[in-house]
C-alpha positions as a printed Julia matrix, in Angstrom:
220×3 Matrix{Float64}:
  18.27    4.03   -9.73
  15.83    4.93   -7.09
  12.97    2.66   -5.74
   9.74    4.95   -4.36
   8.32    3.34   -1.78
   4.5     3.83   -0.98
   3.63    2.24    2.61
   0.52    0.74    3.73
  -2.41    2.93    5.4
  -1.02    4.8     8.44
   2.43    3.02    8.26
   5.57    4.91    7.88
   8.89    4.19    5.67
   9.48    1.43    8.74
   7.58   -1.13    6.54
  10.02   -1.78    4.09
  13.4    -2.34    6.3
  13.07   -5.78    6.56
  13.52   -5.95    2.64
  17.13   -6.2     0.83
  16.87   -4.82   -2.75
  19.89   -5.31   -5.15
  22.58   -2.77   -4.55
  22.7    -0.33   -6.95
  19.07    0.84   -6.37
  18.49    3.04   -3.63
  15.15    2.35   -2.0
  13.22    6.14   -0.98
  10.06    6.28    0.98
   7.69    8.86    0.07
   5.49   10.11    2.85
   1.91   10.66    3.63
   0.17   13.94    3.55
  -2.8    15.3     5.0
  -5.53   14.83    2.78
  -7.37   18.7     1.66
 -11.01   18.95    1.91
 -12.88   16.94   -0.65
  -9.79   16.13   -2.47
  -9.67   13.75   -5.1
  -7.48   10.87   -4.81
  -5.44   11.47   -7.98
  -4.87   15.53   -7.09
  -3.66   13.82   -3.74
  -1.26   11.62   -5.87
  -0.27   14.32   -7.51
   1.08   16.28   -4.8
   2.56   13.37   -3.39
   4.59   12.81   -6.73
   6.55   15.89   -5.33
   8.66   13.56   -3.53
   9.84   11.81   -6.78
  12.09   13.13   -9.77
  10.58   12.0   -12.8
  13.25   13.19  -15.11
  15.14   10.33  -14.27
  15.11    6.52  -14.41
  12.98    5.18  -11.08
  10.97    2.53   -9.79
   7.91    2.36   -7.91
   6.64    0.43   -4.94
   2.88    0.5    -3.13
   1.85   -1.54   -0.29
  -2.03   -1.99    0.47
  -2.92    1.86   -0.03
   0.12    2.73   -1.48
  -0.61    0.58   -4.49
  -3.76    2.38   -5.23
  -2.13    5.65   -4.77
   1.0     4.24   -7.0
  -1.46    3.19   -9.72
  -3.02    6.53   -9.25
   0.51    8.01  -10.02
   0.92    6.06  -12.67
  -1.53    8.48  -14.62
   1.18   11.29  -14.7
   4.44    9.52  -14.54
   5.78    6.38  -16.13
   8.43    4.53  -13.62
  10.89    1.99  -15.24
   8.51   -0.64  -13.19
   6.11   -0.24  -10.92
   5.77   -3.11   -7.47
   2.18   -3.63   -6.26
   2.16   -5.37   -3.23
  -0.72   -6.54   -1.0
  -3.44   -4.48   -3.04
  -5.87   -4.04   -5.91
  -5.53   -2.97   -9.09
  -9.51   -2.37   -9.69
 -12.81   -2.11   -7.45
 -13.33   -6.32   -9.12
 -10.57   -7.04   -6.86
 -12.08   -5.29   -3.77
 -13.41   -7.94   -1.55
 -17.36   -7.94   -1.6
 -17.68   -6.5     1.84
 -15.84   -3.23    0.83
 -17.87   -3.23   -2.17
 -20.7    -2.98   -0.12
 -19.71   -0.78    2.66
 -19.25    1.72   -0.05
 -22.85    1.74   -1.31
 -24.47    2.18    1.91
 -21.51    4.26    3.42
 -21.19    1.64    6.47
 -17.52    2.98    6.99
 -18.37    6.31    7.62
 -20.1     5.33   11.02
 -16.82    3.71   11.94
 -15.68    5.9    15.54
 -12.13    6.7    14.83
 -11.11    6.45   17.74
 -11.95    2.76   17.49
  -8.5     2.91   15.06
  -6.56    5.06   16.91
  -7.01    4.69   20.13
  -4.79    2.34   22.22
  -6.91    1.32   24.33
  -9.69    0.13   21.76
  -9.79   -3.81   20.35
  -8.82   -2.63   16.76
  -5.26   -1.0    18.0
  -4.49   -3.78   19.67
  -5.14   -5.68   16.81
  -3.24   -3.86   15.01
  -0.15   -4.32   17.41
  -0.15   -7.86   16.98
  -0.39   -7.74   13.42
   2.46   -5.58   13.2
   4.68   -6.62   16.01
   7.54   -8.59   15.07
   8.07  -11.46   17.82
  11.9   -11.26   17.11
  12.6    -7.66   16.62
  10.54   -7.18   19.18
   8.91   -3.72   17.82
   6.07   -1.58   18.96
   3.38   -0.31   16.65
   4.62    3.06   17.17
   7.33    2.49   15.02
   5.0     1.87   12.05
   1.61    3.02   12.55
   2.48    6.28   12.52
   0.24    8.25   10.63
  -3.17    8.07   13.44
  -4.79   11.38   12.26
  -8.57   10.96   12.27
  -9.18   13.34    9.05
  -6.4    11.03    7.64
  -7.9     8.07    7.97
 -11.5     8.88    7.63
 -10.34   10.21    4.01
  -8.31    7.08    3.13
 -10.96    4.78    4.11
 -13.44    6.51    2.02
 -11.2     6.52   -0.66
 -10.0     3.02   -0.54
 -13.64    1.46   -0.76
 -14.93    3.88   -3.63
 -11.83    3.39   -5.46
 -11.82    2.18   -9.23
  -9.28    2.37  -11.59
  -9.35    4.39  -14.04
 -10.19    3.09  -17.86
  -8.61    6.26  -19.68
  -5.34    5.24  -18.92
  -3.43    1.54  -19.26
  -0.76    0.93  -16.87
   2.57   -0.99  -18.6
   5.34   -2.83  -16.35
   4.01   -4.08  -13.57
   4.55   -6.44  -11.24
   1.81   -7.09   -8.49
   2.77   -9.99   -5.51
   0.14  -10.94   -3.24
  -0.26  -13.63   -0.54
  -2.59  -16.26   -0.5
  -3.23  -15.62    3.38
  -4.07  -11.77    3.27
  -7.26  -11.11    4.89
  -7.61   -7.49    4.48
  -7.67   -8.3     0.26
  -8.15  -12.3     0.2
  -6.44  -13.31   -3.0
  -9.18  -15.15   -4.5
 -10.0   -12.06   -5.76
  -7.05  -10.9    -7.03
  -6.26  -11.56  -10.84
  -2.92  -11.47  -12.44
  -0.71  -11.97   -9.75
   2.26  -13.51   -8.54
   1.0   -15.97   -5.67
   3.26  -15.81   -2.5
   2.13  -19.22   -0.55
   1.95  -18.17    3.35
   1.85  -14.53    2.27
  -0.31  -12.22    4.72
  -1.24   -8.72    4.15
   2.08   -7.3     5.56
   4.05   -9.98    4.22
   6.8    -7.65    3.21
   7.75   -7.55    7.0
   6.66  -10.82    7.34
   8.37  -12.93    4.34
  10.58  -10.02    3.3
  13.27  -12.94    1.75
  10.49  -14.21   -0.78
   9.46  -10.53   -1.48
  12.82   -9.7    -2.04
  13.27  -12.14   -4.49
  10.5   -11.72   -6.46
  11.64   -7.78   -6.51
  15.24   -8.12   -7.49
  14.19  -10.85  -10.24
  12.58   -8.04  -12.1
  15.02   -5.75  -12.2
  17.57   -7.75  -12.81
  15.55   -8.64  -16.26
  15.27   -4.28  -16.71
């Protein structure tokens, strides 16, 4: 059975290679796309559902922005389970800075070039968040996806997002660590708590994420 992975914003399939799912499921990153003009985040879903054969048994993954766009998927397909990792499942859980930003539009006077370039504070952030002392990897590896219509889009989308009431999700499983800064968990409801979990703790703690995966399908 296949496991469709969603990655975090601007990361690549390189996210999820730390993790070690049960064999007999055979883990399949689906990759970004470049957003259309004015499209809606569930049209965007739905293109990116081309990457995934519905006809058969599957399970779904999202990290960060992949959740939402998972959970946005989730309004055309119906996976066996679905993983939300590191995200939201509704604009309550949204820290209340985000909430904000979205009201006044703060984000869209973010320079994005403060994101992508390399020599700016926020890449190099972003390095040390996602380098990996002992693999020793650069950012290039993951944060891939740098495209300023990209991520202009995504951030938009990410801080106006709510889910949906016209639809109820069934079968999922959301993990998220008590040290993510990017979604702080005291905002999150309905979650499994993963103690020293940051926002990219699937590279980070990919053993206790693991886990917590392959327990639920064992019980499928």
């Amino acid at each position: 059975m296949k496991l469709y992975q969603i990655s975090g914003l601007g990361a690549n399939g390189n996210a999820f290679r730390n993790l070690r799912i049960l064999p007999g499921i055979e883990p399949e990153y689906v990759p970004w796309l470049q957003p259309e003009k004015e499209e809606t985040l569930a049209h965007y879903a739905e293109r990116m559902m081309n990457a995934i054969n519905p006809k058969e048994d599957f399970l779904l993954m999202g990290i960060s922005f992949g959740g939402i766009i998972a959970q946005e998927m989730n309004r055309f397909i119906q996976p066996k389970h679905t993983f939300l990792v590191s995200t939201v499942k509704g604009r309550e859980e949204l820290p209340p800075f985000m909430r904000f930003t979205a009201k006044i539009n703060a984000h869209k006077m973010i320079p994005m070039a403060f994101l992508t370039s390399e020599k700016a504070f926020s890449y190099m952030m972003l390095r040390k968040l996602y380098y990996s002392d002992r693999e020793k990897d650069a950012i290039d590896d993951i944060f891939e996806f740098k495209d300023a219509d990209y991520l202009r889009w995504s951030i938009h989308k990410i801080v106006h997002w709510e889910h949906s009431k016209a639809y109820k999700e069934e079968h999922i499983t959301h993990l998220h660590g008590n040290k993510d800064i990017v979604f702080p968990s005291q905002y999150i409801q309905n979650a499994k708590i993963i103690e020293g979990g940051s926002h990219i703790m699937v590279m980070q703690k990919p053993k206790i994420v693991s886990a917590e995966i392959n327990e639920i399908i064992k019980g499928l």
